[in-house]
N, CA and C atoms as an extended XYZ file, in Angstrom:
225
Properties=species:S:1:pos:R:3:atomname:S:1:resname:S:1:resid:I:1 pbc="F F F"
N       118.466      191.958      156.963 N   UNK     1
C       118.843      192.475      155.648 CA  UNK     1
C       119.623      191.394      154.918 C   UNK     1
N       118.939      190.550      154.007 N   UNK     2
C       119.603      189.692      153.248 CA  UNK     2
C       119.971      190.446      151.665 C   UNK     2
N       119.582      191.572      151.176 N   UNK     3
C       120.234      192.002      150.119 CA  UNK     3
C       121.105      192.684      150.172 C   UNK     3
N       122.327      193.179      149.327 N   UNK     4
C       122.911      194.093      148.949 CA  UNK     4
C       122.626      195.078      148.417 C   UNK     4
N       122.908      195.890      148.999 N   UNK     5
C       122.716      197.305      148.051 CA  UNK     5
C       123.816      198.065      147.498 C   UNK     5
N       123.656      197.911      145.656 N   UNK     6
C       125.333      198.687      145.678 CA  UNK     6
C       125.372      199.992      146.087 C   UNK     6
N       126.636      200.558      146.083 N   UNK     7
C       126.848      201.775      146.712 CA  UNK     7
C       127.722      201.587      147.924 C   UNK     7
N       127.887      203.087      148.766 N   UNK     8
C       128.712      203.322      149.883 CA  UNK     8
C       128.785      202.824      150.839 C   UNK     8
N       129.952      202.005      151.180 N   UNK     9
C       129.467      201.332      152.839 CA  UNK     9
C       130.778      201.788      153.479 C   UNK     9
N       130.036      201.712      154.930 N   UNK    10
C       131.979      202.100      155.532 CA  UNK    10
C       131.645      200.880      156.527 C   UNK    10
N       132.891      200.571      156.933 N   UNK    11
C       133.029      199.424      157.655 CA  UNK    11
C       133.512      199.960      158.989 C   UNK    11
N       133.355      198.507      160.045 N   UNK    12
C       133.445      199.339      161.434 CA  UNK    12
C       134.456      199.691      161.551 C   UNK    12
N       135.487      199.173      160.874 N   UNK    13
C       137.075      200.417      161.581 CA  UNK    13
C       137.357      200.978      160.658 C   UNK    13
N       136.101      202.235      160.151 N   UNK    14
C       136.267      203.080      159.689 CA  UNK    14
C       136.205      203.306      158.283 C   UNK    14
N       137.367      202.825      157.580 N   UNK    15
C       137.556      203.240      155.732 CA  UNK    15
C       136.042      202.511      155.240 C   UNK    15
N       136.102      203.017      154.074 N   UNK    16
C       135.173      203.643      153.002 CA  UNK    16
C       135.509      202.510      151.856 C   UNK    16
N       134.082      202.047      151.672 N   UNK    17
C       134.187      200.796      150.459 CA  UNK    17
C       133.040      201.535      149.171 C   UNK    17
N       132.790      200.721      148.391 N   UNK    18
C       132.239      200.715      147.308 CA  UNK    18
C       131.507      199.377      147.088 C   UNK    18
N       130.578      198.932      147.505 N   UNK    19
C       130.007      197.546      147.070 CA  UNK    19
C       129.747      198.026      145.141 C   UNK    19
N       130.243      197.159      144.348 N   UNK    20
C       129.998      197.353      142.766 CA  UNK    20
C       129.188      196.159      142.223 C   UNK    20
N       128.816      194.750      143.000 N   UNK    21
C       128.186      193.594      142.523 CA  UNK    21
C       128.514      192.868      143.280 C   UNK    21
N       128.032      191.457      142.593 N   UNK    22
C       127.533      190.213      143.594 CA  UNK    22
C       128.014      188.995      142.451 C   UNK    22
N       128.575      187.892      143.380 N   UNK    23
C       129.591      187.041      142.009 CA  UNK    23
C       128.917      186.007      142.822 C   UNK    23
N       129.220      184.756      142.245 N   UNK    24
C       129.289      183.495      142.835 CA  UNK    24
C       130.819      183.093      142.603 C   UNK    24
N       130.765      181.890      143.568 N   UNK    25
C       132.029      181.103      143.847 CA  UNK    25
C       131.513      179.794      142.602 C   UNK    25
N       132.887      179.920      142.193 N   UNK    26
C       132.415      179.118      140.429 CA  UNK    26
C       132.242      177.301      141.147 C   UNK    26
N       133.197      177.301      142.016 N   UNK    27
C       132.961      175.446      142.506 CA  UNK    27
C       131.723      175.227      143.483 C   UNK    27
N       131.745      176.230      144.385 N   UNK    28
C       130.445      176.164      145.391 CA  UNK    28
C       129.073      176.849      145.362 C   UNK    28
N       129.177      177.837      144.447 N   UNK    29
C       128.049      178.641      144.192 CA  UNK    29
C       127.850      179.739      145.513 C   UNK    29
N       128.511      179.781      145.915 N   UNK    30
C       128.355      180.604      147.155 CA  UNK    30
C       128.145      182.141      146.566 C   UNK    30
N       127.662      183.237      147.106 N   UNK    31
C       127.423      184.024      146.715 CA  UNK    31
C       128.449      184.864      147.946 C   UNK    31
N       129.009      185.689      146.822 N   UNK    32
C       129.942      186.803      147.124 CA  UNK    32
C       130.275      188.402      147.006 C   UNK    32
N       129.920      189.270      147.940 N   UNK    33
C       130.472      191.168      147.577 CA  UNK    33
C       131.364      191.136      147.089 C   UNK    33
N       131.362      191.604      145.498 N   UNK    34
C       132.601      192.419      144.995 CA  UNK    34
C       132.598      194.151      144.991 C   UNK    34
N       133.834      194.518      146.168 N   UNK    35
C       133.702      195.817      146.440 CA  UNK    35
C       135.198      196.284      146.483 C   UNK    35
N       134.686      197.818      146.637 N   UNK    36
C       136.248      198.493      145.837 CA  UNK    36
C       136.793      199.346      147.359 C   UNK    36
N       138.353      199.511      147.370 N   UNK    37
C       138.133      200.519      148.562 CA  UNK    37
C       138.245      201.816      147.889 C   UNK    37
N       138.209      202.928      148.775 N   UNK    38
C       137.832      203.616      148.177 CA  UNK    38
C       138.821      204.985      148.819 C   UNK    38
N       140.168      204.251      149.421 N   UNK    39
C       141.352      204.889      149.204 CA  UNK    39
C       142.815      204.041      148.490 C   UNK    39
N       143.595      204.895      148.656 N   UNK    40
C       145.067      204.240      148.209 CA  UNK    40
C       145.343      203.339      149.604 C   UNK    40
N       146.130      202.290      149.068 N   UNK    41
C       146.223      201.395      149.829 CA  UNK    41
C       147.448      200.522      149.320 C   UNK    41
N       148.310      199.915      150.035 N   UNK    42
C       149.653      198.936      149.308 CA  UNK    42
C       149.238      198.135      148.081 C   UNK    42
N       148.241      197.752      148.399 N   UNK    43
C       147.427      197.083      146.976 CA  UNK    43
C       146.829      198.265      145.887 C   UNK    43
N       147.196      199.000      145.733 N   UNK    44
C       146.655      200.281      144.955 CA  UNK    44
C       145.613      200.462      145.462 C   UNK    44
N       145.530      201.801      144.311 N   UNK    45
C       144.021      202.806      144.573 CA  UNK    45
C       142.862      201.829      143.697 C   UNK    45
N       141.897      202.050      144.730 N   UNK    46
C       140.417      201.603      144.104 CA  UNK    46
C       140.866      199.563      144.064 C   UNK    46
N       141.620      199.234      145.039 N   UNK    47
C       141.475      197.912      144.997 CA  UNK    47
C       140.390      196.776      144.842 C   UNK    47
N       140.165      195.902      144.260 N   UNK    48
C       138.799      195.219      144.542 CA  UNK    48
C       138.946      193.997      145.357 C   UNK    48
N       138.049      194.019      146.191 N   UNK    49
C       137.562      192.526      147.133 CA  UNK    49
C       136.402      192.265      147.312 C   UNK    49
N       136.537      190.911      147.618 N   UNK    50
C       135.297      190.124      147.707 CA  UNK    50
C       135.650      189.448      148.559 C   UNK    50
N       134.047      189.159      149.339 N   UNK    51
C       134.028      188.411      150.808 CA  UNK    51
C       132.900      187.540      150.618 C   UNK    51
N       132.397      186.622      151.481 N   UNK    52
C       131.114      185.994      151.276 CA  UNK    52
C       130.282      186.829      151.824 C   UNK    52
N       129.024      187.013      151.174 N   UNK    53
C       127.461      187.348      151.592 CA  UNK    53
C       127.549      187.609      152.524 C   UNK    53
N       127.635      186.417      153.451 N   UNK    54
C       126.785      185.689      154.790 CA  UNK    54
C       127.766      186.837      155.687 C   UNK    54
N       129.240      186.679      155.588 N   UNK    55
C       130.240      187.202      156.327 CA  UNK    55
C       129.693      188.938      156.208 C   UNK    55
N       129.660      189.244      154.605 N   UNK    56
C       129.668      190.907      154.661 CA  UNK    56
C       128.314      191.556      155.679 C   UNK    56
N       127.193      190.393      155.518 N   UNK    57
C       126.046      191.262      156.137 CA  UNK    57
C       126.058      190.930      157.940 C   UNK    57
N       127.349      190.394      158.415 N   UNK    58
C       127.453      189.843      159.579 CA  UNK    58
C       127.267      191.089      160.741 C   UNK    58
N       127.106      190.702      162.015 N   UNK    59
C       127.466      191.560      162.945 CA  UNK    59
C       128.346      191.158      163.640 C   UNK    59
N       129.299      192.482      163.905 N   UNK    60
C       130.688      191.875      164.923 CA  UNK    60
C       130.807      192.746      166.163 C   UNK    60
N       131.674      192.103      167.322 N   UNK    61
C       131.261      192.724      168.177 CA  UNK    61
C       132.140      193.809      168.916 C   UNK    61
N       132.388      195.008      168.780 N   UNK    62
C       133.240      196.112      168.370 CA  UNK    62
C       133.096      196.651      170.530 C   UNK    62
N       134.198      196.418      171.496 N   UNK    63
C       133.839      196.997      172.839 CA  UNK    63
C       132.761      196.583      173.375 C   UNK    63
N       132.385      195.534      173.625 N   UNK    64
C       130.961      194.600      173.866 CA  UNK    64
C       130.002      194.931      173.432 C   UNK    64
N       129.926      195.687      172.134 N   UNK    65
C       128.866      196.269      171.894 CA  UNK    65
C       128.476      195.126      169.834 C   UNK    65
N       127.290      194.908      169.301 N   UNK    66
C       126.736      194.345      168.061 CA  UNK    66
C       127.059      195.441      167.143 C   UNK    66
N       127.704      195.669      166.329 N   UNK    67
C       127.653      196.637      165.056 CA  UNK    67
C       127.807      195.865      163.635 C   UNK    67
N       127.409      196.448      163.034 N   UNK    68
C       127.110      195.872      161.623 CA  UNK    68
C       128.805      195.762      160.753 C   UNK    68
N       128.781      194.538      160.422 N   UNK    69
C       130.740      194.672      159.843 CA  UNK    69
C       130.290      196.127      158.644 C   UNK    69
N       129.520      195.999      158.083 N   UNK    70
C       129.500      197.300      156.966 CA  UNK    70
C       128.221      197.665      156.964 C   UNK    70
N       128.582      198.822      157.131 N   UNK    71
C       127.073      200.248      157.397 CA  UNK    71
C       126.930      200.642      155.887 C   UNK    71
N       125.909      200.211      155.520 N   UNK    72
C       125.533      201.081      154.359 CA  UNK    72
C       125.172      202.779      154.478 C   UNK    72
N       125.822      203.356      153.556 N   UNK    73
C       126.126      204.982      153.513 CA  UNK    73
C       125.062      205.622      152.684 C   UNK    73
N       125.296      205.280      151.390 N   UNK    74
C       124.014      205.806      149.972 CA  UNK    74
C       125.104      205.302      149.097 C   UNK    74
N       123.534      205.248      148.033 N   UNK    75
C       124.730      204.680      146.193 CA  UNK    75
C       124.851      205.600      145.777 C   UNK    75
């Protein structure tokens, strides 16, 4: 899965994101998830972050086991 799909993703430890778009890195061109969380958090409610591509569609390895860093939910 090399695309994004916006909409609901939850990540493996659990909380609840919002993928909203796709940016580049203005010096490297790298392509980047801009996503929202999708509770209150020290950084406020509905915070936004961005990670690289490559990293968001990664698999990590959660109790020796491959899981996806973010499970897509529905948009």
């Amino acid at each position: 899965m090399n695309e994004i799909k916006l909409g609901r993703y939850e990540h493996y430890k659990g909380k609840q994101y919002e993928v909203v778009g796709l940016a580049r890195h203005s010096e490297t061109l790298e392509e980047l998830v801009v996503y929202k969380a999708l509770y209150k958090s020290e950084f406020g409610e509905n915070a936004l972050w961005v990670r690289p591509k490559e990293m968001f569609l990664e698999m990590v390895e959660v109790e020796s086991e491959k899981v996806a860093r973010f499970k897509y939910l529905k948009s």
